[in-house]
N, C-alpha and C positions, 0 to 999 in steps of 0.2 A: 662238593666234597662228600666222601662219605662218612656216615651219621656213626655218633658211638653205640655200644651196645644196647647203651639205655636207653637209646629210644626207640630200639626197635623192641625192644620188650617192652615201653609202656604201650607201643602201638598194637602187641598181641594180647595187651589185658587191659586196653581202654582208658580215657584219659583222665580218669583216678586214681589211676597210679602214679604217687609223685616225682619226680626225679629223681637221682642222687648226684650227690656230691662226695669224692671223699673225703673225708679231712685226715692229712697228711700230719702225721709225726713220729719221727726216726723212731724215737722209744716212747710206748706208750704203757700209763701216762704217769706221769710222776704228781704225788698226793697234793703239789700247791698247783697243778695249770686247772684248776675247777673251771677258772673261765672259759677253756677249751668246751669241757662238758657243759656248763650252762648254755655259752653259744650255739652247740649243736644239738640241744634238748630243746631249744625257743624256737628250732624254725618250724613252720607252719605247713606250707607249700614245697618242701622241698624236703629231702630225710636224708641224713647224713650219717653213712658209715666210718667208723674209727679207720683207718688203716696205718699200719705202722711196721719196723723190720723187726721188732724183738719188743715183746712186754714186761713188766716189770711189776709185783707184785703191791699193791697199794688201795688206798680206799676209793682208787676211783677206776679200778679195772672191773671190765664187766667181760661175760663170756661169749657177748657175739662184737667183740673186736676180731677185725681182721688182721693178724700176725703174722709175717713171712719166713721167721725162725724160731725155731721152739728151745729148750735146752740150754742151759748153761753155758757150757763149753762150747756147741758148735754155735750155739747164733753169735759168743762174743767173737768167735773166727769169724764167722762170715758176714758180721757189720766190719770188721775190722777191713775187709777184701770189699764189700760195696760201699765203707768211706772212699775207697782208692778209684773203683774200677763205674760207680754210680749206676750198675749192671743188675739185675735182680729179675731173672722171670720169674719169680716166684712174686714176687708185686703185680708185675704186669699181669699175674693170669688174677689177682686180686682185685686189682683194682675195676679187670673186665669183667670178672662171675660179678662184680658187686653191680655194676649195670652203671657203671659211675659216668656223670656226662662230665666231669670236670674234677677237677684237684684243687682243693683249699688248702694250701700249702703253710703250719702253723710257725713262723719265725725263718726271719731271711736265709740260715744255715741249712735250715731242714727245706726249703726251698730249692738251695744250688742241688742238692742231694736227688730231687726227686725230679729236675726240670729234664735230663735226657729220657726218665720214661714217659713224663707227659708225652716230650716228641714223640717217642717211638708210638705211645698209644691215640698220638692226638687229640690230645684232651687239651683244653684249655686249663689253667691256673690262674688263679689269686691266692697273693700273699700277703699276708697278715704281719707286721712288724708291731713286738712288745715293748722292747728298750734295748738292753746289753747288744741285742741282733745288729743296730742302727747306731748307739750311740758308745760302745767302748771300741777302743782303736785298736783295730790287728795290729800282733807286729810283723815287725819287716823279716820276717822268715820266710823258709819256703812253705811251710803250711799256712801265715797270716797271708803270703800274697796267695796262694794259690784259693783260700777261702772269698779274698777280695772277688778272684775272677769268679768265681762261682757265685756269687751275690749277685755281679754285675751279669751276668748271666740269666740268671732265674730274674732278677727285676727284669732285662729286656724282653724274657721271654712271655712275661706275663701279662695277662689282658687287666689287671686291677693290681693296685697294692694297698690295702686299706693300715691305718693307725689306729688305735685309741684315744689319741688325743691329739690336737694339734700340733704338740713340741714333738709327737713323732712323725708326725706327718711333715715337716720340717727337716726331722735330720734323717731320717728316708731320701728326701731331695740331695741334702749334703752328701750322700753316700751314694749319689747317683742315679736315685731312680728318676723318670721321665713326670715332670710335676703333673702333666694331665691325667697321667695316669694314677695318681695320690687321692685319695680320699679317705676322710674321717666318718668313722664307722664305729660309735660305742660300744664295750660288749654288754652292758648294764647285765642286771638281777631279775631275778622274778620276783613278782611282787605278788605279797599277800594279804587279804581282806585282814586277818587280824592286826586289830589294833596295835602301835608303838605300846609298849611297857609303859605304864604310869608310874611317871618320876614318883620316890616316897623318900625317907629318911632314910631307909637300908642301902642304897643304890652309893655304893661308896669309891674310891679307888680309881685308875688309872688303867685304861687297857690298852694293851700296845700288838698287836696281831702281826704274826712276819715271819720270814727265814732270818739266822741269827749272821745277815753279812754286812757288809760297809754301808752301801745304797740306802738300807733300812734305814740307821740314825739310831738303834740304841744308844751307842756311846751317848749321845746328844742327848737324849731323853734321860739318862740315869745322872748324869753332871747336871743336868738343870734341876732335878729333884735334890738334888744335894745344896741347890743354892733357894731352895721353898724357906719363905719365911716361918718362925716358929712354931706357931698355930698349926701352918703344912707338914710340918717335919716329921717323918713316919709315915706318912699317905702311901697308903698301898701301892705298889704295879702290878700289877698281871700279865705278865711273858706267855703268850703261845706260840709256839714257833720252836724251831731248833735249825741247827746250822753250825758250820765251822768256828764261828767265834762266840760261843755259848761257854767255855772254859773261861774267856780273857773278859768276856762282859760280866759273870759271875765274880770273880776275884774285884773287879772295878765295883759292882754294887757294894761289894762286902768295904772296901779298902773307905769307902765315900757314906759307907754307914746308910745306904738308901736299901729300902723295903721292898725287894722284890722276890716275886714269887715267880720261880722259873718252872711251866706247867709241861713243857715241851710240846710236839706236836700232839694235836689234839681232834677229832672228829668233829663235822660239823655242829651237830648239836650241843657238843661241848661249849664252841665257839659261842653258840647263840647264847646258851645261859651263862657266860662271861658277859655275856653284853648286856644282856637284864639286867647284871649285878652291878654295872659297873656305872661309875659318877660320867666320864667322858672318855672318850677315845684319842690316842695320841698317834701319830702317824708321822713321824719328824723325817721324812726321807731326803735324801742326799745323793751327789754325785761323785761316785766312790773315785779312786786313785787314777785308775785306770780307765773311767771314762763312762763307768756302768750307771748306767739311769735306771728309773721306775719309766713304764707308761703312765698308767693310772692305777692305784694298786685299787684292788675289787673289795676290799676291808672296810675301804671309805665310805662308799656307794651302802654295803651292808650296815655297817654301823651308822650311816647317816638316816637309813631308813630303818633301823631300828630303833631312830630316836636317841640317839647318842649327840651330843655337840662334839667336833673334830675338831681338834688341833693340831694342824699340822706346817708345812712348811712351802712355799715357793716356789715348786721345784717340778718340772713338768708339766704332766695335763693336768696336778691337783689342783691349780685356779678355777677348772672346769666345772670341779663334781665340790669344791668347795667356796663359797660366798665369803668372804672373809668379812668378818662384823653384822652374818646376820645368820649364818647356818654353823657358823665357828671360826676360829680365829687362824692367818697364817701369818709366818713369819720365817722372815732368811733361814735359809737354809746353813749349817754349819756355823749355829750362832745359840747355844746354851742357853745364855744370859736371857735374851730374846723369848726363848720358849719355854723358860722358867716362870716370868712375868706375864702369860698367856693361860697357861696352865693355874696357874692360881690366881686367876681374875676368873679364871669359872670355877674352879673348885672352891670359892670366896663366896660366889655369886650363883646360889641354886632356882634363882627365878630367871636368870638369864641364860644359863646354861640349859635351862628347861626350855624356853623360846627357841633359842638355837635351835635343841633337838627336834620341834615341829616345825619349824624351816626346813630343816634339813631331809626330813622326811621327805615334807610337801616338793622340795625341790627333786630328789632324787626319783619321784615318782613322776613326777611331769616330765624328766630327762633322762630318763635312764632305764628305763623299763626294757625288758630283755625282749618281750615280745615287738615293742616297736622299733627295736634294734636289730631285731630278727627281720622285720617285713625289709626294711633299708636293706639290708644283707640280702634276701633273695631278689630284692631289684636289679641289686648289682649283677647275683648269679644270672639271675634270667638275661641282662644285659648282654653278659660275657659269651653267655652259649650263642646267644642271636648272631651274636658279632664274628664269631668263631664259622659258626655255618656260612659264613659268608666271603670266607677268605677262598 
């Protein structure tokens, strides 16, 4: 077969030049897919260009993303015509100046989206599935069926589909894809030489990290602080995050007399010296109405190795990244009562809350490190291109 471009350019500037890969996303990037950026910041052996059909202005745009519409008004016409038509040279001469031997296509939807220019440009893809992509149920419309066919599409068409955690790697399968083709791929953190924060007496409060929607589990975490024994009563929260139901969870703090501080979104280093500050981290995720799951949300992994103890809930890949009774506590999901009585057994208990946190570390570090998350990741790539040149 013949080779893509990139490898006839690395073969005109010698074989330290690394591959590329794209990494595929409709609109790039929106301020919470950081995992996107972490992931394609940890590979080693292989270098990964952004590409995408319109950008969008946020803390994690940078200015050698590859974009296919510029402007306002025409890119939102012309994403609205390659939702329809999945047509775009303007991609395809992107994705070949970029030298790309393949497409890492990021969530099953931006997938169907990009799987006829792979054809056309014969690139191999891997797809990447989060949650909501795999686990909330289209409806029976003509755009939920016509999305269905385009999932089941981009999954046949691809040589890998990897998950974050097993419960995706799971309903990946339910939604069709081919199981040998399924593999668990973490996207972990970088990790760094500096020390965890040493627990002290300032280190006070409840941090709760999120978009403000169902899946999250506010509601859950503000009704359980409402049911904190006396001693507890008032204990701070700390809201970073914003989202659609930041109105209706505001009024529920106030109406329940519970302590929160709503900081809205906030920049990374924000985030981190929330974390310094704070007693424990809460994470009560849930499986919203409609079917919407977390993977693994990246807060946990951060906050665990920052030394935080986690408490959070049962609820996807979080049995993964959290030990329940020795890194932090979980408990059912969609159960208050539950994570009220969790919550103030460590905010009770600061020598054991403080264990946790270097469990949790220690854990997060030995399983989750972004660069050996990366090396797995270009096994895969390297795999795929092998297997690709071979058809």
């Amino acid at each position: 077969m013949q080779l893509g471009n990139g490898w006839h350019e690395r073969l005109k500037l010698g074989i330290q030049a690394k591959p590329v890969v794209g990494f595929w996303r409709l609109v790039v990037l929106q301020s919470t897919e950081t995992f996107i950026r972490t992931q394609s910041d940890a590979l080693i052996t292989w270098q990964a260009r952004t590409v995408g059909f319109k950008a969008i202005a946020s803390s994690l745009s940078r200015a050698d993303d590859l974009v296919a519409q510029h402007g306002r008004y025409r890119s939102a016409v012309m994403l609205r015509l390659f939702r329809l038509t999945r047509k775009s040279r303007r991609l395809e001469r992107l994705f070949s100046s970029a030298g790309a031997e393949m497409i890492h296509a990021h969530f099953s939807e931006d997938a169907g989206l990009i799987t006829p220019t792979a054809r056309r440009l014969n690139l191999p893809t891997v797809v990447s599935v989060y949650g909501f992509d795999v686990t909330r149920a289209l409806p029976n419309t003509q755009l939920g069926r016509r999305q269905a066919r385009r999932r089941t599409e981009a999954f046949e068409y691809a040589s890998a589909i990897l998950a974050n955690s097993r419960f995706m790697a799971e309903s990946a399968v339910v939604c069709g894809a081919d199981p040998s083709k399924v593999e668990v791929v973490h996207l972990g953190i970088a990790l760094s030489s500096a020390p965890a924060q040493a627990d002290n007496a300032e280190r006070d409060g409840i941090l709760f990290v999120g978009r403000l929607v169902e899946k999250k589990g506010l509601e859950d975490l503000i009704r359980a602080a409402s049911l904190f024994p006396p001693e507890l009563a008032g204990t701070k929260i700390v809201v970073v995050g914003d989202g659609p139901l930041r109105s209706e969870l505001e009024l529920l703090a106030q109406q329940h007399g519970v302590n929160v501080d709503f900081k809205g979104s906030q920049h990374a280093s924000a985030i981190q010296a929330e974390m310094d500050a704070a007693a424990l981290l809460c994470v009560p995720s849930k499986t919203a109405a409609d079917g919407d799951s977390e993977g693994l949300p990246t807060i946990i992994l951060e906050g665990a190795y920052a030394g935080l103890p986690v408490v959070s809930t049962e609820h996807s890949g979080i049995p993964e990244a959290v030990v329940s009774g020795t890194t932090g506590i979980l408990v059912p999901e969609n159960n208050p009562e539950r994570l009220s009585e969790a919550l103030s057994e460590l905010l009770s208990d600061r020598a054991k809350a403080a264990r946790y946190g270097a469990a949790g570390r220690a854990h997060i570090a030995e399983h989750f490190d972004s660069a050996e998350c990366a090396r797995k990741l270009e096994a895969v790539y390297s795999r795929v291109v092998a297997q690709h040149a071979t058809r």
